[in-house]
C-alpha positions in Angstrom: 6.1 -0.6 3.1 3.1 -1.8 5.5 1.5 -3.9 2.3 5.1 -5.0 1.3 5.8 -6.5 5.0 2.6 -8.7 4.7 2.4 -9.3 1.1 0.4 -11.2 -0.5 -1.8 -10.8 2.6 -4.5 -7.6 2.3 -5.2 -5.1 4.9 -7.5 -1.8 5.5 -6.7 1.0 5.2 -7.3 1.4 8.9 -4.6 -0.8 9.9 -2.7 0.6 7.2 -2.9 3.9 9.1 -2.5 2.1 12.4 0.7 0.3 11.0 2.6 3.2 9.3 1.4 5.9 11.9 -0.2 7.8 8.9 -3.5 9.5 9.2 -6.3 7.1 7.4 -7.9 10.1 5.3 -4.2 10.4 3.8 -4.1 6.7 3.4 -7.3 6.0 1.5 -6.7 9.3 -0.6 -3.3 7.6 -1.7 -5.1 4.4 -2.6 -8.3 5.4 -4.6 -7.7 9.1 -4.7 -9.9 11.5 -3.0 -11.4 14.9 -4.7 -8.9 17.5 -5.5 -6.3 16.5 -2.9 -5.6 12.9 -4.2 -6.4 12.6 -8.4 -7.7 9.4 -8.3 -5.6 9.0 -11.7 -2.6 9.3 -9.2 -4.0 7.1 -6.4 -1.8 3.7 -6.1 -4.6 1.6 -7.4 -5.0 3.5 -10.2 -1.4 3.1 -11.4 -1.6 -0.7 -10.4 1.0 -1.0 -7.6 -1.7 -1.6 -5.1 -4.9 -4.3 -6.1 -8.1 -3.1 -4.1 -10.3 -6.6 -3.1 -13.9 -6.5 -2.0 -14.9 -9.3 0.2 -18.1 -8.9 2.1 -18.8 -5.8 1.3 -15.4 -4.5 2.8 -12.9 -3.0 0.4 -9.4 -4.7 1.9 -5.9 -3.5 -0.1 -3.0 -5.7 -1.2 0.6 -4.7 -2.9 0.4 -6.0 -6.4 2.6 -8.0 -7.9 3.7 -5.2 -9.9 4.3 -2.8 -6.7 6.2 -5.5 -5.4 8.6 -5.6 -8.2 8.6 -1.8 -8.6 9.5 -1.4 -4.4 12.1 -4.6 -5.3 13.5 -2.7 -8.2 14.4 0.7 -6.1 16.3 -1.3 -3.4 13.5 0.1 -0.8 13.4 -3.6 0.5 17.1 -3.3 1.6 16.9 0.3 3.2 13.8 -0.2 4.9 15.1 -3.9 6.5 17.9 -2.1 8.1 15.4 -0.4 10.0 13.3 -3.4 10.9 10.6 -2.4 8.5 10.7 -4.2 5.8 12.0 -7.7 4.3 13.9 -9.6 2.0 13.2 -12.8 0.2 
């Protein structure tokens, strides 16, 4: 819910895992996959709901417009408000 919160904005995965309270190995490994843990061919940029952007040789993250429909479409937004987390437009 972290990339919905500041979408369109990126982040790193770092302040991803700062953000969410998530361990960053389990972060990037759910963004670009890592070995046998996280199939890369189920990591979230893989399947398109997250867009990776390099700029300056840093790899920043962003929800893509098709993760933010998909989070829209399962009424996450609405739970997830209710806690303070996330928001509605």
């Amino acid at each position: 819910m972290h990339l919905y919160t500041i979408y369109p904005n990126i982040s790193y995965p770092y302040d991803i895992s700062r953000q969410t309270g998530i361990d960053s190995t389990n972060i990037i490994g759910a963004l670009r996959g890592m070995g046998s843990r996280y199939k890369n061919s189920n990591s979230l940029v893989e399947m398109g709901v997250v867009d990776m952007v390099e700029n300056n040789g840093v790899t920043y993250y962003k929800l893509s417009d098709r993760g933010k429909r998909l989070i829209e479409g399962m009424d996450l937004v609405k739970v997830h408000s209710t806690r303070g987390v996330g928001r509605k437009k």
